[in-house]
Each structure stands twice: as C-alpha cells, then as structure tokens.
TORKOL-4160 file (C-alpha; in steps of 0.2 Angstrom, whole numbers, padded with zeros to 4 digits, m for minus):
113
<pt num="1" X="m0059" Y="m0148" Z="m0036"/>
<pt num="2" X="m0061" Y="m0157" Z="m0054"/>
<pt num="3" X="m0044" Y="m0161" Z="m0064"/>
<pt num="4" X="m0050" Y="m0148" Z="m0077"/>
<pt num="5" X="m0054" Y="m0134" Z="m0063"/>
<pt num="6" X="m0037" Y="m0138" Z="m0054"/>
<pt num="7" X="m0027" Y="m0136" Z="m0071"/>
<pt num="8" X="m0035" Y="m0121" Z="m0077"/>
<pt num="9" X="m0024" Y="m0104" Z="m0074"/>
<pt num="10" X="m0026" Y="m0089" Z="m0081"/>
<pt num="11" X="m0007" Y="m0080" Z="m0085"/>
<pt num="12" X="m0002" Y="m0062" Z="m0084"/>
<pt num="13" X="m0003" Y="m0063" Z="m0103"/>
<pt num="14" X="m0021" Y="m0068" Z="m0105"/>
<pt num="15" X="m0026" Y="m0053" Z="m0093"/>
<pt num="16" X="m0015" Y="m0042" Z="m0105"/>
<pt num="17" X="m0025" Y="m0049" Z="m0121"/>
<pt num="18" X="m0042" Y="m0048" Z="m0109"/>
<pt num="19" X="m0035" Y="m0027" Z="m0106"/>
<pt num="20" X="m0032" Y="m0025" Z="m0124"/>
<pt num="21" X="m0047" Y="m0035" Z="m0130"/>
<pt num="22" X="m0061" Y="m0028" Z="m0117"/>
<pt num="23" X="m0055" Y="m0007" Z="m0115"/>
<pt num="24" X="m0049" Y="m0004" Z="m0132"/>
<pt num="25" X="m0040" Y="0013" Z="m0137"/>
<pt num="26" X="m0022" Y="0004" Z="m0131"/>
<pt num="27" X="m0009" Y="m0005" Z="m0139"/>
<pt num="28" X="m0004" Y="m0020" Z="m0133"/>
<pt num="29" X="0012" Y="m0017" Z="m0127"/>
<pt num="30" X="0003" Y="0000" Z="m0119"/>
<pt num="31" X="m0009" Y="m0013" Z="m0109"/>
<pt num="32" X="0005" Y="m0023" Z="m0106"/>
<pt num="33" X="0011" Y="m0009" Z="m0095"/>
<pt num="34" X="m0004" Y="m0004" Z="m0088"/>
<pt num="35" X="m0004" Y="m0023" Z="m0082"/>
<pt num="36" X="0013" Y="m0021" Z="m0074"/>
<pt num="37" X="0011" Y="m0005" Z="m0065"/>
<pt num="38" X="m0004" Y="m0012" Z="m0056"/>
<pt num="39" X="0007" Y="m0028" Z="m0050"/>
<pt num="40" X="0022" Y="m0017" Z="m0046"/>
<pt num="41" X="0011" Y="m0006" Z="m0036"/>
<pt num="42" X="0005" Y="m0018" Z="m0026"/>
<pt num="43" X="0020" Y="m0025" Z="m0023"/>
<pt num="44" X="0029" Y="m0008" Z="m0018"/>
<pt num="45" X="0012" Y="m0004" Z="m0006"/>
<pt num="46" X="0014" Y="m0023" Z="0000"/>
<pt num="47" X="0031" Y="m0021" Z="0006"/>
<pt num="48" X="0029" Y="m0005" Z="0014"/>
<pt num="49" X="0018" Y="m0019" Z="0026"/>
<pt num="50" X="0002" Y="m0011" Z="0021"/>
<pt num="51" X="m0017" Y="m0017" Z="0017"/>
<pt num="52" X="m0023" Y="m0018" Z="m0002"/>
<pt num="53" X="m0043" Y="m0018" Z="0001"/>
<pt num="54" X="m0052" Y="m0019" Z="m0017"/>
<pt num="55" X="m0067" Y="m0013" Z="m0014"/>
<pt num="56" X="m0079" Y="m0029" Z="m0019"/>
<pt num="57" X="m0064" Y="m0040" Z="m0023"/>
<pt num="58" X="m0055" Y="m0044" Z="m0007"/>
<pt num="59" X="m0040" Y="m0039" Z="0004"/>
<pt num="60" X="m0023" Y="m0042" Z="0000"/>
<pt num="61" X="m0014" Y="m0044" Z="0019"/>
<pt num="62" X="0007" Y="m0047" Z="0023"/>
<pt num="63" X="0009" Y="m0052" Z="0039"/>
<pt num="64" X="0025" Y="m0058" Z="0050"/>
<pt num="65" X="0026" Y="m0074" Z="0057"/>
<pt num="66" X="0039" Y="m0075" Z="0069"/>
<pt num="67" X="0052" Y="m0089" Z="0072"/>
<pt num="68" X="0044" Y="m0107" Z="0080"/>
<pt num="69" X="0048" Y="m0122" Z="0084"/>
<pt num="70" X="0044" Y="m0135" Z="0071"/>
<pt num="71" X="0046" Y="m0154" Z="0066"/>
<pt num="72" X="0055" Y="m0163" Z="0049"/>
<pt num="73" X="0042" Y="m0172" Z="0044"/>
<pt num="74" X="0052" Y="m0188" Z="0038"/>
<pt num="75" X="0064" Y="m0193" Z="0054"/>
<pt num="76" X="0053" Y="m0182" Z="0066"/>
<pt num="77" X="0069" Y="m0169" Z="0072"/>
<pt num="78" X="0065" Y="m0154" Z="0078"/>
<pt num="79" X="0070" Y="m0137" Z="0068"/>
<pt num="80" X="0066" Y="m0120" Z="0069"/>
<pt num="81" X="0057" Y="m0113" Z="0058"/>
<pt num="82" X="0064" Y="m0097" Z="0052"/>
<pt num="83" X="0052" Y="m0080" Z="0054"/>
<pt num="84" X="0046" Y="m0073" Z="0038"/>
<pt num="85" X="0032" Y="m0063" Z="0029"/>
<pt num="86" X="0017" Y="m0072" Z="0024"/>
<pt num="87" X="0004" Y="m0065" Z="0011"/>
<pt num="88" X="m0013" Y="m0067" Z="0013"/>
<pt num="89" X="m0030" Y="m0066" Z="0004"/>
<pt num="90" X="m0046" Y="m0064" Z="0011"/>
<pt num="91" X="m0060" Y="m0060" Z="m0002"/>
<pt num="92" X="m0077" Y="m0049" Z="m0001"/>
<pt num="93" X="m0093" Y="m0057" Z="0002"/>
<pt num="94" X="m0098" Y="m0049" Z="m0015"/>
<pt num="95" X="m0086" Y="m0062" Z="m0022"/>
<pt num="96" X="m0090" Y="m0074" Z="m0012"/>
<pt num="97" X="m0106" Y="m0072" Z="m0018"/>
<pt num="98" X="m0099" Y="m0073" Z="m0035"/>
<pt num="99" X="m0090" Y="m0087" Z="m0034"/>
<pt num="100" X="m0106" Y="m0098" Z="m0027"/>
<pt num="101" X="m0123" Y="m0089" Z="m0032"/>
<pt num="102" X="m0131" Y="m0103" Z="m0025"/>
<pt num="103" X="m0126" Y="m0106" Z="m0006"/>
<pt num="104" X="m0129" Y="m0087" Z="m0009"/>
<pt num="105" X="m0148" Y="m0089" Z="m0013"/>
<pt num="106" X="m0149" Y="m0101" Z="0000"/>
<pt num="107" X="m0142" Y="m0090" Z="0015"/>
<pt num="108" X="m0152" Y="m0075" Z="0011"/>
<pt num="109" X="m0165" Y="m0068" Z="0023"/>
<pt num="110" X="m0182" Y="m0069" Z="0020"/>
<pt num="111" X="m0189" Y="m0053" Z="0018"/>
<pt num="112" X="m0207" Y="m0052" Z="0028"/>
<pt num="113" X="m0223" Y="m0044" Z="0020"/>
C-alpha cells in the first residue's frame, strides 16, 4: 500500500454529500438519513447473527469465536483470550474484478473458435 493509498478514507459524510450529489430530489439532511438507516439496518440484521450478501459487493459475516488460550506478547505469560464476535467481509468476484481489472484480464478463459 502507498502512503497516499493507506491515508485515504472515505467518511460517512462524504457518502452523504456523494447521496445528495449523485440522486438528487433529497435534502441533505433527508440523505443523511437515508445513509443512517442503511447502517442501522445492518447493524440490527447483523446482531440478530445473520448474513448481509450484497449482490455484487460482497458478504457481510458475524461470527463467534470462542474462548482460547493465548500468549502476552511482551513477557510471554499465558492468558485467555475471552470469546467474542468477530465481523467479517468477504467480497464478490465482481469487485474483485473491480478493484484489479488487470489480474482480471489475465485469468480469464480463452474462449476457442
């Protein structure tokens, strides 16, 4: 990752200006709240334990990890490590396609005459 790549984020209030910007026919307080009813429905679906699938986007995941047995990384003493929920993101092969259209051209079948 570059220093400018690994810097750049994008913040719930540029999404907001990109809602207002790109749909029109809101106000910006109106696609304000559009932006947080689509996070606090995901959060509500993802504590209920259950799968957000974006069709071409990806798959938002919680899954339980259960209590283990870990290590302090500075003097080496065991501890446990406390069970919890963990989110995780795995994305569609249309974004990975995206995200790299050229290991995309290069893994794509031949097709034969």
């Amino acid at each position: 990752m570059t220093e400018s790549t690994k810097d750049k984020r994008t913040t719930k209030f540029e999404l907001v200006q990109a809602v207002y910007g790109q749909l029109g026919g809101f106000s910006k307080k109106e696609a304000a709240d559009l932006v947080d009813q689509v996070f606090e429905l995901m959060k509500e679906t993802l504590g209920r334990g259950e799968t957000i699938k974006i069709s071409g986007f990806g798959n938002f995941v919680l899954r339980d990890k259960r209590e283990r047995q870990g290590r302090n990384p500075q003097t080496g003493d065991p501890i446990v490590i406390t069970s919890r929920r963990v989110l995780t993101f795995k994305p569609s092969q249309l974004l990975k396609e995206d995200l790299n259209p050229e290991s995309a051209e290069a893994e794509a079948p031949t097709k034969r005459a």
